[in-house]
N, C-alpha and C positions, 0 to 999 in steps of 0.2 A: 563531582559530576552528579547531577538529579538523577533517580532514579526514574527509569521510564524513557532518558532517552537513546533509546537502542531499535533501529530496525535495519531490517536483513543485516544485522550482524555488523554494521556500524553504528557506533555510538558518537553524538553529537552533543558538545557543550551547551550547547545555548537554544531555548528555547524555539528561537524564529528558524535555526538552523534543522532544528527537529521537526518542524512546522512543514520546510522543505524538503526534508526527506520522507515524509508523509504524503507531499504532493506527487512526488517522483514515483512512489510507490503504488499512489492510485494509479498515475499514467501508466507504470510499468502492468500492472493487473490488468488496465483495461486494454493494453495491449494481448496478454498471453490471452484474455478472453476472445480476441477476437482473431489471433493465430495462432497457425498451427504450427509450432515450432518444427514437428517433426516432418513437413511439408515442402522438403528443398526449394519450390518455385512460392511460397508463403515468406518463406525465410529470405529471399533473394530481394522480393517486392520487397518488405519490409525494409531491410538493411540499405536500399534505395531511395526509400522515403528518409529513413533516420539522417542518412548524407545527404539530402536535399534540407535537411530542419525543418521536417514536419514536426519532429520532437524537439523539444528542447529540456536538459533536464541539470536540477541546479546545483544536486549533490551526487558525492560519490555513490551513492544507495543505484543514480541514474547512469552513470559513467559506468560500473558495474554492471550496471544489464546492456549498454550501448556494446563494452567490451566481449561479452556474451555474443551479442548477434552478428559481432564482425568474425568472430572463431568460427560461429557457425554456417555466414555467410562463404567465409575461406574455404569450408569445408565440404559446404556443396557447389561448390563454381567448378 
């Protein structure tokens, strides 16, 4: 495996698939920049939109924060 392809903590074989989880990571940042995680009714909209496929995300690195906002979603409902 090339060294370099690791983010948030999964590593990806192949170069296009690293590619992908770089994409997923922008979306995922430009999400937390723009919510407030700790904001139950932030957190609620969000997990709303994410079920409707406002996001779509193509690797595990995305499936990984999808899983995140549904825990956290459950949590404040």
């Amino acid at each position: 495996m090339a060294a370099g392809h690791t983010v948030e903590g999964r590593q990806f074989r192949t170069g296009a698939d690293y590619a992908a989880a770089l994409r997923d990571k922008k979306k995922i940042d430009q999400i937390r920049a723009e919510t407030n995680l700790e904001n139950p009714k932030e957190v609620l909209a969000l997990y709303t939109r994410m079920k409707a496929g406002a996001y779509r995300f193509e690797t595990m690195v995305g499936h990984d924060f999808d899983d995140q906002i549904y825990e956290l979603a459950e949590k404040y409902k």
